[in-house]
C-alpha positions as CSV (number, residue, x, y, z in Angstrom):
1,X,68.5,53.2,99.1
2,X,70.8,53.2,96.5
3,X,74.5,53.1,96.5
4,X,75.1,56.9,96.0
5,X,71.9,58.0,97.1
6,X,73.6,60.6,99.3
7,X,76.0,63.2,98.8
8,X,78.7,61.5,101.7
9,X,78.5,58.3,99.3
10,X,78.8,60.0,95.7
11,X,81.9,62.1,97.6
12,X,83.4,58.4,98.3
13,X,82.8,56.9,95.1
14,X,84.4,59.6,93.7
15,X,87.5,59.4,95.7
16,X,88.2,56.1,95.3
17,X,87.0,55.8,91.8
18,X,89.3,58.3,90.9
19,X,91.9,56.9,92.6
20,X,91.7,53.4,91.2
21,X,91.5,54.3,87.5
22,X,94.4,57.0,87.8
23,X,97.0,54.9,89.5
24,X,95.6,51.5,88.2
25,X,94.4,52.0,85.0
26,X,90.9,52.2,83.4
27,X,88.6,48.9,83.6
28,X,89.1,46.1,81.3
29,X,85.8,45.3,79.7
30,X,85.1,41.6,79.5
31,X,82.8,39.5,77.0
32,X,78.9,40.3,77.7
33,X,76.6,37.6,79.5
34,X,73.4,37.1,77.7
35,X,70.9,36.4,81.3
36,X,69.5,33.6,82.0
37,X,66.5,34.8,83.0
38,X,64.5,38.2,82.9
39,X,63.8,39.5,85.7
40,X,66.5,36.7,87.6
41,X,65.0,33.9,89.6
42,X,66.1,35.1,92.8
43,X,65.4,38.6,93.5
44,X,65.6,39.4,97.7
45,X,64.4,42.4,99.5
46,X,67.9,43.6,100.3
47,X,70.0,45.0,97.1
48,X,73.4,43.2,98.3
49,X,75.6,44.7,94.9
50,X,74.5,48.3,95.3
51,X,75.1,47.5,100.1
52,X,78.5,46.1,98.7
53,X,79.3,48.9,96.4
54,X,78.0,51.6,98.8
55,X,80.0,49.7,102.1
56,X,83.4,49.2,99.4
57,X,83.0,52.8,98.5
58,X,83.1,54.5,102.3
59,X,85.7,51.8,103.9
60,X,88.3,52.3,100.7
61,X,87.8,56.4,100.2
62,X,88.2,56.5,104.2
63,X,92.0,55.1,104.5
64,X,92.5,57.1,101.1
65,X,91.4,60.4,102.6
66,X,92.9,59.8,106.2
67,X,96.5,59.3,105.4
68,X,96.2,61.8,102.7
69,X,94.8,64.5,105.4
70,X,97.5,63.4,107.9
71,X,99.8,64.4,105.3
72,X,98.4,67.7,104.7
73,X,98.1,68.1,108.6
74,X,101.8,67.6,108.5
75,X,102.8,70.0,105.8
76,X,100.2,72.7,107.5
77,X,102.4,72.1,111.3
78,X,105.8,72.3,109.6
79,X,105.0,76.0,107.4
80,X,105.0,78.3,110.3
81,X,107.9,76.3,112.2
82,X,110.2,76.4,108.6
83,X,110.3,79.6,108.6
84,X,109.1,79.6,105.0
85,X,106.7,82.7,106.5
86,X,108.6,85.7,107.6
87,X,107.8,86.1,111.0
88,X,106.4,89.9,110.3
89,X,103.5,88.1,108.1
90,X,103.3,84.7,110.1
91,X,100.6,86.5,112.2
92,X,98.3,87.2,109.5
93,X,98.1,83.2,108.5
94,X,99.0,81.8,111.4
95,X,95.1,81.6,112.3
96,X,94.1,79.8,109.0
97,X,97.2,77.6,108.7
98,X,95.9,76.1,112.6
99,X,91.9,76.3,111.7
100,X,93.2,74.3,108.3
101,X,95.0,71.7,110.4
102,X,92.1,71.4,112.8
103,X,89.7,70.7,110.1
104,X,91.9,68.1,108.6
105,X,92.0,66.2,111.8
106,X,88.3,66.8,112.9
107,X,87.5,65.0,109.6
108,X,90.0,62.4,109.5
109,X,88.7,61.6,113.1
110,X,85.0,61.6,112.0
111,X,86.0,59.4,109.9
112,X,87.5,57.2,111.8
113,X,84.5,57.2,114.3
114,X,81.7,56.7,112.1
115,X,83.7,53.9,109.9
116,X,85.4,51.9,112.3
117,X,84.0,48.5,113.5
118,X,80.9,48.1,115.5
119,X,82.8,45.8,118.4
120,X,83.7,49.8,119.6
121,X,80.4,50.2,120.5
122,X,81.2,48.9,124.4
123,X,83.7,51.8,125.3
124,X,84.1,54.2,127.3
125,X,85.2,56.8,124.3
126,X,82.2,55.4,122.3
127,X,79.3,55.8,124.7
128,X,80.8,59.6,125.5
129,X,80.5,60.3,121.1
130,X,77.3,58.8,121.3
131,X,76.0,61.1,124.6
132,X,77.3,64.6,122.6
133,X,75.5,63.5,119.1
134,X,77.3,61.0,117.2
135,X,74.6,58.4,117.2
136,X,75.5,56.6,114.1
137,X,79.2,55.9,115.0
138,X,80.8,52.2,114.7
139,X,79.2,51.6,111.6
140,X,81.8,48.6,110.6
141,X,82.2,50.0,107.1
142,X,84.6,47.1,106.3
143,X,82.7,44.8,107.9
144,X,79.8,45.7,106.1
145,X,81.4,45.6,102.8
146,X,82.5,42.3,103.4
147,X,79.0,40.9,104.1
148,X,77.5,42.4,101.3
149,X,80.2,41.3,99.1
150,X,79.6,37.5,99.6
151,X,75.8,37.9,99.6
152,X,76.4,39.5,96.2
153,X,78.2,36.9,94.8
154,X,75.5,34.4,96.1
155,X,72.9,36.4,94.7
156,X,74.7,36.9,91.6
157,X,75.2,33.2,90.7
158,X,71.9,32.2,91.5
159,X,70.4,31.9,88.3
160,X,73.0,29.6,87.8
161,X,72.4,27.3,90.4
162,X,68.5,28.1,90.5
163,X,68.0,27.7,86.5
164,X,70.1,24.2,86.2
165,X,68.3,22.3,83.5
166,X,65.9,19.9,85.2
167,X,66.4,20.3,88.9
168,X,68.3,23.3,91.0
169,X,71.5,22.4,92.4
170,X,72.8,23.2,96.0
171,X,76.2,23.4,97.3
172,X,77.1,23.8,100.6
173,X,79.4,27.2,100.4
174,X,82.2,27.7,103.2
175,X,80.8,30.5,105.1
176,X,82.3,28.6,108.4
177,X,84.6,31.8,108.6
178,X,82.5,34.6,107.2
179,X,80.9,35.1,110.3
180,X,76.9,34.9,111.5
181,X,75.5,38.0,109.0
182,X,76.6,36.1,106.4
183,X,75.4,32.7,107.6
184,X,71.8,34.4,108.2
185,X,71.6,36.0,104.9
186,X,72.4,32.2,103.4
187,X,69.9,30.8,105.5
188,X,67.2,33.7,104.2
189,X,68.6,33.4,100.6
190,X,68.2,29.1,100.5
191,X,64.5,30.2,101.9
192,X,64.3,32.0,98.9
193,X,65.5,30.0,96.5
194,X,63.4,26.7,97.5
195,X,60.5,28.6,96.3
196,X,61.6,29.3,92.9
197,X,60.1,26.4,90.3
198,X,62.5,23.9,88.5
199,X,63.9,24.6,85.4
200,X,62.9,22.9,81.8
201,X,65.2,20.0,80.8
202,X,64.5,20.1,76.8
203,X,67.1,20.3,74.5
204,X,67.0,24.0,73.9
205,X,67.1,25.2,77.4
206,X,69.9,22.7,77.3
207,X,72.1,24.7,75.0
208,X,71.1,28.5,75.9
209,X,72.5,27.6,79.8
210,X,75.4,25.9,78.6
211,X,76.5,29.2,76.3
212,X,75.2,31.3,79.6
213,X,77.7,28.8,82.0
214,X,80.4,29.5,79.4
215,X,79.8,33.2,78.9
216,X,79.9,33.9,82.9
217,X,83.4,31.8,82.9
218,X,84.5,33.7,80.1
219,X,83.1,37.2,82.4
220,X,84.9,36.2,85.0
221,X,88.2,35.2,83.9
222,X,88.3,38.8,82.0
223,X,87.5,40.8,85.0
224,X,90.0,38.9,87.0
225,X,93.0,39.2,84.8
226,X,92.0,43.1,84.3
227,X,91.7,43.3,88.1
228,X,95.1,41.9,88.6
229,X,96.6,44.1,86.4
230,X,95.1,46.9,88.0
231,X,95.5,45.9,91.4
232,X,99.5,45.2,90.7
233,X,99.8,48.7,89.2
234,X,98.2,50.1,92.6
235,X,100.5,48.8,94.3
236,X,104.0,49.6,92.2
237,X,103.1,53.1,92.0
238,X,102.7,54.1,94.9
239,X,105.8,52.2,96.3
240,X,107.5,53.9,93.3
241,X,105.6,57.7,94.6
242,X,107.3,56.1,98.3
243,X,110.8,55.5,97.5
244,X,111.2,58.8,94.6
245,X,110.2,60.9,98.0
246,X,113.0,59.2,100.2
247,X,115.4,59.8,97.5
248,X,114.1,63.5,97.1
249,X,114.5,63.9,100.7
250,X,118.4,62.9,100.6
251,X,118.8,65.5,97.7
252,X,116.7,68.4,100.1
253,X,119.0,67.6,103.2
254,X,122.0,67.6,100.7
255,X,120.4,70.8,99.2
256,X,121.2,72.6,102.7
257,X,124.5,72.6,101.9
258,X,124.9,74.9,99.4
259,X,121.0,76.4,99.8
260,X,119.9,77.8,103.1
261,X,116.0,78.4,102.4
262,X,113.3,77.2,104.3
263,X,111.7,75.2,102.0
264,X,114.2,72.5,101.9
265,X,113.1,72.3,105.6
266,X,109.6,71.5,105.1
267,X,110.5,69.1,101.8
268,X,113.0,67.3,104.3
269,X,110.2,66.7,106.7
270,X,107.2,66.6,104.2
271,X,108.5,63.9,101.8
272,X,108.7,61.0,104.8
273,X,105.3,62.2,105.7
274,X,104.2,61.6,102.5
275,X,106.2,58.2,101.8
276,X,104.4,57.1,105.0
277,X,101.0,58.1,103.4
278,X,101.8,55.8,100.5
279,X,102.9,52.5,102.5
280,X,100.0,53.4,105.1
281,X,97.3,53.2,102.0
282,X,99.3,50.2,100.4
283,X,98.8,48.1,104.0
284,X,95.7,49.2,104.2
285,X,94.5,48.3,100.6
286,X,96.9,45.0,100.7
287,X,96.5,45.3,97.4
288,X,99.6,43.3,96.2
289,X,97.7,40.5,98.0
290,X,94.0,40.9,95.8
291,X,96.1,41.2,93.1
292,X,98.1,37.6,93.8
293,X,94.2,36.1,94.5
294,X,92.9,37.6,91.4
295,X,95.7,35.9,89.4
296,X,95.1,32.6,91.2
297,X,91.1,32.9,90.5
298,X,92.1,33.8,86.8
299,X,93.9,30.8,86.3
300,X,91.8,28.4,87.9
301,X,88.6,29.7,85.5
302,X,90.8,29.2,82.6
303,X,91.8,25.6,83.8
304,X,87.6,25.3,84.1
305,X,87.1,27.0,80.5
306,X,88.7,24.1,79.0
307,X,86.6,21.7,80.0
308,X,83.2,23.3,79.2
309,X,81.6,22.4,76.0
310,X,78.6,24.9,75.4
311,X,77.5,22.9,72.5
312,X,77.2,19.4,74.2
313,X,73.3,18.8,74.3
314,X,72.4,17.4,77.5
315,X,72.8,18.8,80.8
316,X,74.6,15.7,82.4
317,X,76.7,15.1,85.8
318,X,79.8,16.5,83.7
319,X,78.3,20.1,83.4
320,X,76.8,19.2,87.1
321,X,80.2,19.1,88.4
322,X,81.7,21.9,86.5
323,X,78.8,24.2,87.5
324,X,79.6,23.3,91.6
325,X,83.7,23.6,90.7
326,X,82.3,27.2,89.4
327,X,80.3,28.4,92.3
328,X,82.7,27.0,94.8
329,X,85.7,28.7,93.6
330,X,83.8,32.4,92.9
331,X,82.4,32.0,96.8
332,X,85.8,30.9,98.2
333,X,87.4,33.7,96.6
334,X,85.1,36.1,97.9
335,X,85.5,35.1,101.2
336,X,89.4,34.7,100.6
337,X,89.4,38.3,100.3
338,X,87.0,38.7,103.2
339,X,89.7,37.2,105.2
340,X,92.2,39.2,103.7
341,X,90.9,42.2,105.1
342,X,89.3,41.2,108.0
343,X,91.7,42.5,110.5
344,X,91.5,45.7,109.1
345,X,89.9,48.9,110.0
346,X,89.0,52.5,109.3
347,X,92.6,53.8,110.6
348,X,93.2,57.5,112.0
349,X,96.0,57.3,110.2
């Protein structure tokens, strides 16, 4: 199955997608990688980028849509209580203002059910969904993500390790804390990589994975710096969207002053909801936080750059070393981030 193989998953691609370029900023292309090998070394069963992209997609797009929909909920209770409806017509949309809030909460908790971790499964509430039809609850969409996340990064480094000129290299990654999904798919993944063949140790091969080493740095350190910037612009703008509505609150409480209309009523009570929106999706995002490890993993691959040389001819326990600095620091920031988020979960709002 693909990553937006169903119509659920294309809807939360495009939610967040649109999301992340429009308040952080388009994607920062970095230099191209030439592979290593073609098709890789390693190839499993499972497709762990297009599991991660799929699981990232769903867990993001969910806390984007539920505190956006608690806000319209909001806004949809407060119309008929404003008085912004003259009570002669509130009859004739009264019915489709309540059905509109109804759907809005229906899907935020749908949402909630079918996203939230899979420890739910034991309760009371959970057994009950599962009795009336909702057999697929508890998926653990962040959970999920997480684990396919740091399989992806082992998968996607494996050429690396695997295609090390005249022997493969193995390094034992801190998955202590990642949890025992993660440690099984290492286990099935080191399975999988003892049967691949050494590589050649000529001069040649020498050079092409020493420019490959130094192209993936160079990869790496571009996307990181991009993702900072992105992540950073995330999270200023919607703590400047927060604090313009708290101030545009003050001005539609002062506005009642001098302007008696029922609008300023539901601006005075639908810019907080709104503000709350914001700071709910910034804690649930903690994107101020990826950004700050992004940075940190950006300068640490620039510190690493430096002491590549992609034209030195042999492969000796200098390039070893850097190669283990390499894969140590992409899998520790992986699960870094893992950790990050680990305590959170597909919010009803």
């Amino acid at each position: 199955m693909t990553a937006l193989s169903t119509l659920p998953d294309r809807i939360f691609a495009w939610i967040f997608l649109t999301f992340r370029n429009r308040m952080g900023g388009k994607a920062h292309a970095g230099p191209s990688v030439t592979p290593l090998y073609v098709p890789s070394l390693l190839q499993p069963d499972t497709d762990y980028e297009a599991e991660s992209t799929r699981y990232g997609n769903r867990y993001r797009a969910a806390f984007l849509i539920n505190f956006s929909l608690g806000f319209v909920a909001v806004v949809l209770a407060l119309i008929p209580l404003s008085g912004l409806i003259p009570e002669h017509e509130l009859h004739a949309y009264a019915g489709l203002l309540t059905l509109s809030e109804l759907v809005c909460i229906s899907i935020i908790l749908l949402i909630h059910w079918y996203g939230r971790e899979s420890e739910r499964d034991a309760s009371f509430a959970s057994r009950l969904l599962k009795r009336i039809g909702l057999r697929r609850i508890n998926q653990g969409w962040r959970g999920q993500w997480a684990t396919m996340r740091l399989a992806a990064e082992q998968v996607r480094y494996a050429d690396l390790m695997l295609g090390f000129p005249g022997g493969k290299l193995t390094v034992n990654a801190p998955l202590g804390e990642a949890g025992q999904e993660n440690l099984k798919i290492a286990k099935h993944l080191a399975e999988l990589s003892a049967k691949c063949p050494d590589a050649p140790k000529d001069a040649s091969y020498n050079t092409r994975y020493r420019r490959y080493f130094a192209e993936l740095i160079a990869s790496q350190r571009a996307y990181h710096k991009g993702n900072a910037q992105r992540y950073h612009h995330i999270h200023h703008r919607l703590h400047r969207i927060a604090d313009t509505c708290f101030y545009l609150t003050l001005l539609a409480c002062l506005g009642h002053f001098v302007w008696h209309h029922p609008f300023l009523s539901v601006l005075a009570a639908g810019l907080p909801a709104l503000a709350a929106a914001c700071h709910g999706i910034l804690a649930s995002g903690e994107f101020a936080k990826l950004a700050e490890q992004s940075e940190e993993m950006s300068e640490s691959l620039k510190a690493l750059e430096r002491q590549v040389d992609s034209r030195a001819p042999d492969a000796g326990d200098g390039l070893r070393q850097q190669v283990t600095t390499f894969y140590d620091l992409v899998i520790r920031e992986a699960l870094g981030w893992h950790i990050t988020l680990s305590d959170k979960d597909v919010q009803v709002a």
